[in-house]
N, C-alpha and C positions, 0 to 999 in steps of 0.2 A: 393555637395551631402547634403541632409538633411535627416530626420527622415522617412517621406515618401519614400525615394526613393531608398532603397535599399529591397534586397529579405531577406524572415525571413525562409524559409526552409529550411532542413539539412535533412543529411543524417548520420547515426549511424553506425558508422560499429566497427566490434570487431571483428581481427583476427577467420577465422572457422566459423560465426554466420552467419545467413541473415542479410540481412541489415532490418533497421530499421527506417520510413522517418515519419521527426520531422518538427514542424514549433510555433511559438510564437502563443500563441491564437490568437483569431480574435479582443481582445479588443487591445491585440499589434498589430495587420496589420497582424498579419498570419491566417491561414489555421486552423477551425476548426476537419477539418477533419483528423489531422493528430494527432501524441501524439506530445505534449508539454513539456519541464522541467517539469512544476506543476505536471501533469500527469504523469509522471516517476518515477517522489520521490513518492507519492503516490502508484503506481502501487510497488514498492522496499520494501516498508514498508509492505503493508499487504502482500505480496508475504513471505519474508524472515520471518515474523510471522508464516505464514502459513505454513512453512516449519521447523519452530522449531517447531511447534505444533503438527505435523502432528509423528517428533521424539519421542518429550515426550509421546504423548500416544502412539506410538507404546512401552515404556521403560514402560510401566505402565499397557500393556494388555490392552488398548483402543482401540476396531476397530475405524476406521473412513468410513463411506461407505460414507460419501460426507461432502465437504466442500464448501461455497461460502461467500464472502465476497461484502460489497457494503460502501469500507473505504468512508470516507470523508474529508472532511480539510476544517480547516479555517485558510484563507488568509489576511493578513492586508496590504496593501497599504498607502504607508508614501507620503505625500504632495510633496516629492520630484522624486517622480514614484519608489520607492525603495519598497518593501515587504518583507513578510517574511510570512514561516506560524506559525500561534500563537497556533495553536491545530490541532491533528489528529485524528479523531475516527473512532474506525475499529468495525465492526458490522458482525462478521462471523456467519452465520448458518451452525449449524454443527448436523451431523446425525450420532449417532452409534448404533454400535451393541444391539440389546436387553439386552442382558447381561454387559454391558458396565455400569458405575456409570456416570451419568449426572453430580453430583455436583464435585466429582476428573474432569471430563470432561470441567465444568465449570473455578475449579480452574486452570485449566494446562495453560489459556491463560497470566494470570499474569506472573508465570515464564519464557514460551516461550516470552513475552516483557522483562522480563530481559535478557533474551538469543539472542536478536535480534540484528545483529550486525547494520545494520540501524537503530533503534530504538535509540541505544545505542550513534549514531554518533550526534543523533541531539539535538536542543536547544528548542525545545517545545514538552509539553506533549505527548504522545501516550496511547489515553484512547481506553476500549474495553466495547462494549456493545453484550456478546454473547447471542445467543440462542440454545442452544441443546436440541435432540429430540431422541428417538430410532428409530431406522428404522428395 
């Protein structure tokens, strides 16, 4: 057996949940079409953000009538095929209430990154670039 010759897809499963079918990017031989590791941690991080965020300004009398995110990362690749990601930046647009304070709105995302239990786990940065708006 070598490097080529074996399958890179998987299947997620968690007690209760759907399943979830996974595969190594296409520059490792898997399947773009499926979610990947990299994709995962990613998709964890701004998710669990999102969800302290979404806390604090409810603790704060913030509506939130929408949220959307379009995180990012950067990956570094060691000569020896080993990586790691060296930065993450999460880029939420966020919509509140007319009555709602944009700049408490703006700060809350700082805290909810200290409160982020992902966040909290990893060894490179988690920066935020928001924008909020009233709706």
């Amino acid at each position: 057996m070598d490097y080529r010759s074996y399958e890179r897809d998987f299947t997620l499963n968690v007690s209760g949940k759907p399943e979830l079918k996974g595969s190594s990017s296409s520059t490792f031989l898997g399947d773009d079409t499926a979610y990947n590791p990299e994709d995962l941690l990613l998709a964890s991080v701004s998710s669990c953000h999102m969800l302290w965020y979404l806390h604090l300004c409810a603790d704060r009398g913030i509506v939130v009538l929408e949220y959307k995110d379009q995180a990012q990362a950067v990956l570094s690749e060691q000569p020896d095929g080993s990586g790691r990601f060296t930065r993450i930046i999460l880029n939420p647009v966020v919509v509140i209430s007319a009555d709602g304070d944009i700049d408490v709105a703006n700060s809350l995302h700082q805290e909810a990154n200290k409160m982020c239990f992902i966040a909290n786990s990893l060894n490179c940065p988690v920066m935020h670039h928001p924008h909020c708006t009233k709706g």
